[in-house]
N, C-alpha and C positions, 0 to 999 in steps of 0.2 A: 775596335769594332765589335769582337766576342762580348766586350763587355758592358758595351752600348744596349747590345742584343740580350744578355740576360738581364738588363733593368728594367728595358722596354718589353720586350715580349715574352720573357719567364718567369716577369715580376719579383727575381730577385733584388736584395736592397744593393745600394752602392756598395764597392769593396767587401762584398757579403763573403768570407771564407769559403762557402759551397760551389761561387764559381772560382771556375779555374783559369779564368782569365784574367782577374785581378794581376795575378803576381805579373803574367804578361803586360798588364797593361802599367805597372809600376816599372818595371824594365823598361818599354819601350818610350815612355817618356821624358828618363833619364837619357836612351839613349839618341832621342832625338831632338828634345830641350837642352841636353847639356854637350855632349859630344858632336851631335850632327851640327847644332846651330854655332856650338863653339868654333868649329871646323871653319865654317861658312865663311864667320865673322872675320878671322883669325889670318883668314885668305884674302879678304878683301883688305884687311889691315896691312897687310906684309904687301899685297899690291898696290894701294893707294900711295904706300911711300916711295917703292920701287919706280912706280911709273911717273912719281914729282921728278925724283933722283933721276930719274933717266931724261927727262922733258930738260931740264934745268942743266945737264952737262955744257960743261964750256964756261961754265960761274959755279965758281966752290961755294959763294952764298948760296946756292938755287941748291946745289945738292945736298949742304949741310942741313938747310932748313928744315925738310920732313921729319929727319935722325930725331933732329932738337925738336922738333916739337911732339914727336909721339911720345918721346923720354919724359916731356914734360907732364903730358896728357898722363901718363901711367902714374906718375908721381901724384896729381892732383886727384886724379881715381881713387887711390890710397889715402888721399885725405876726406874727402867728399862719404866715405864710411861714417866716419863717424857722426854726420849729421843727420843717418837715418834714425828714426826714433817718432814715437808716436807715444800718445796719453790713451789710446781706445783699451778698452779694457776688455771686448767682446765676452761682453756677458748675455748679449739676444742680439736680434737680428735690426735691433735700430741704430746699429751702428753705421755711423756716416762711409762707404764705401771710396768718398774721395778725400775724407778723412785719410785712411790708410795709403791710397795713391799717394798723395801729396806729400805723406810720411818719409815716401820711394825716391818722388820725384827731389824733394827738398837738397838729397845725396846726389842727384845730378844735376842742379843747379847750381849749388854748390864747387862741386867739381868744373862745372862749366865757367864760372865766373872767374874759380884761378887760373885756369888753361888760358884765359882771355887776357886777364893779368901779363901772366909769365909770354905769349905767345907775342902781345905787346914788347918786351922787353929784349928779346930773340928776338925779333925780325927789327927794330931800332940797332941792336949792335950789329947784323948784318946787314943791310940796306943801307942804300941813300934816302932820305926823306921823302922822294915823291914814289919810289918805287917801292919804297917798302912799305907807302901807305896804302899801295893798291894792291900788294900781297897780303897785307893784313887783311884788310877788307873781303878780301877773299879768305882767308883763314877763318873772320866771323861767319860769314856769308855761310860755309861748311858746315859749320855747326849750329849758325841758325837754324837750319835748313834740316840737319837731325834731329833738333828738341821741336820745329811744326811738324814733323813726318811723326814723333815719338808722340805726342796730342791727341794730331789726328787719329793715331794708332787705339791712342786710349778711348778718344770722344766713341768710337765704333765699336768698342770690345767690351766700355764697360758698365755694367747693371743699374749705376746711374743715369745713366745718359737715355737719349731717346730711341737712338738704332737700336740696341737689344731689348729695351722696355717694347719696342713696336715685336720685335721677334716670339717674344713671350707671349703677346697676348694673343696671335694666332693659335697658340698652343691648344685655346679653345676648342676649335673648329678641326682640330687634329694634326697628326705629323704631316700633312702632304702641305698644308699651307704656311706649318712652320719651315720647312726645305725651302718652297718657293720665297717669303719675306727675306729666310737666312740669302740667299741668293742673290736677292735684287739688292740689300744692304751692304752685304763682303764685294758684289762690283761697284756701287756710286759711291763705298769708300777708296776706291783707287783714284778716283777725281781729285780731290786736293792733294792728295800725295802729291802725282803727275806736277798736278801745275806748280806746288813747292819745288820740289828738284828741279821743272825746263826754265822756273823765273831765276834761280840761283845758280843752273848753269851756262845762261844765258850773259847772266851779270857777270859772273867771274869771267868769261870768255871777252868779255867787252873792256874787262877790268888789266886782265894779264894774260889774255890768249890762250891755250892749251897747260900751260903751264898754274896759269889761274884755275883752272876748273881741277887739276892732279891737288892742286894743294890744297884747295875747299875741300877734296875728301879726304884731307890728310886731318884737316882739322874734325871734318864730320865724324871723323871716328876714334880721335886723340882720346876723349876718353870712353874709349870702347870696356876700357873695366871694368866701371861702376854699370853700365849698361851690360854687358853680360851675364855679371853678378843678379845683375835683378832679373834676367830669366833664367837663370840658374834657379832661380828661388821659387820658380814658377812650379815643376818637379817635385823639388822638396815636401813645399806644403802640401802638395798633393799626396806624397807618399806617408806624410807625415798622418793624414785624414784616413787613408789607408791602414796605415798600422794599428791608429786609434779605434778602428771597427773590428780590424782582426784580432785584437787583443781584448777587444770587446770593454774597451774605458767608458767612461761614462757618458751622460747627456753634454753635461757641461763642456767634456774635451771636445767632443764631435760640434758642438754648436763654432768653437775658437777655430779648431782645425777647416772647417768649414768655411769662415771667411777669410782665413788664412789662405787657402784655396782657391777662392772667387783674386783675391786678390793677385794670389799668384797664373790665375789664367791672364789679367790684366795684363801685368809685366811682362811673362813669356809672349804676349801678342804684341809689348812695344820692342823684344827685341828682334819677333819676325818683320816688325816693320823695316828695324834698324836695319835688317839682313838685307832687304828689298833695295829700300834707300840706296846701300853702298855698293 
């Protein structure tokens, strides 16, 4: 907020050395992008299997399955790395924005398509065929269910789209209509979330009962990796934009670090969604 306050009202520039709230604000983004939201994540992950493993007692397949499948999710996380990769070269600002998303996202579709793989392959060697097509189903369903929530997350967060295109051009008419538009858009984006999660907890409840809804978030979050990873990276660039002004680098660093930036506020907003979601 200090540092909101000196761009806005003391007309210093971003990350300006002269205030002293920068470095505050390079801390507290680290520790609340990387540490707080890891925490969050981290809890719901360790819970989402606990609570399968406990629903599922009385069938060693019901309690095996979470184990095997977050083992797996971690494993595909690890592969899904290396399909991030982009051609933008950020050399001005006509750089395509969902260029660079898609760059992100590619590393969790990715990931996602082997976890679907492998989670196919685990729940055939423990199942019967009918029952472990409706635990599957539930296992996609979970993850569906995290890459529309991770979307919508974006479609509302980012400079492409039209929710913050409309927030900007209040900027006009001054900060009090920019607050009121941010407002009305951060609440009518909870509306699809909402109805994402009660149609996919709905399903899997119809699908395998209580135990169906524990494992759709076992899947929702199998690979919580690569998704952390990328608001972890949210932080970075920022601080990295940060350094780049305190060191006083050039046009060109600051224009890169910049959309490196926009980029990483995207991500760290898909993985509060993820946070929400689970």
């Amino acid at each position: 907020a200090a540092d909101l306050v000196g761009k806005v009202e003391a007309g210093i520039d971003e990350d300006d050395p002269h205030n002293p709230a920068v470095l505050a604000d390079h801390v507290g983004d680290n520790v609340g992008d990387v540490a707080g939201m890891g925490a969050d994540l981290f809890e719901s992950y360790v819970g989402s299997i606990l609570a399968a493993a406990t629903l599922g007692a009385g069938d060693p397949a019901k309690v095996l399955l979470p184990f095997w499948l977050s083992s797996a999710g971690a494993v595909c996380s690890m592969g899904g790395y290396f399909f991030v990769s982009t051609k933008q070269r950020g050399d001005g600002r006509d750089v395509h924005m969902g260029s660079l998303v898609w760059a992100v996202e590619r590393g969790f579709y990715a990931a996602a398509v082997a976890f679907v793989v492998a989670a196919m392959a685990i729940v055939a060697y423990l199942f019967e065929a009918e029952e472990g097509l409706r635990v599957f189903f539930c296992v996609v369903a979970g993850l569906a269910a995290g890459a529309a929530v991770g979307k919508t997350t974006e479609y509302f967060t980012s400079f492409d789209h039209t929710p913050v295109l409309s927030i900007k051009e209040q900027g006009v008419t001054g900060p009090a209509t920019v607050v009121i538009q941010g407002l009305s858009v951060g609440m009518f984006s909870t509306v699809p979330c909402i109805a994402v999660l009660a149609s996919s907890i709905l399903a899997c409840a119809h699908l395998a009962g209580g135990y169906g809804v524990a494992i759709a978030s076992v899947g929702m979050l199998a690979t919580l990796g690569i998704t952390l990873a990328s608001d972890a990276f949210g932080p970075v660039a920022d601080n990295a934009g940060g350094l780049a002004q305190l060191a006083d680098l050039g046009e060109g660093v600051r224009r890169k670090t910049d959309l490196l930036d926009s980029l990483g506020n995207t991500t760290a907003a898909v993985g509060k969604g993820f946070a929400v979601g689970s």
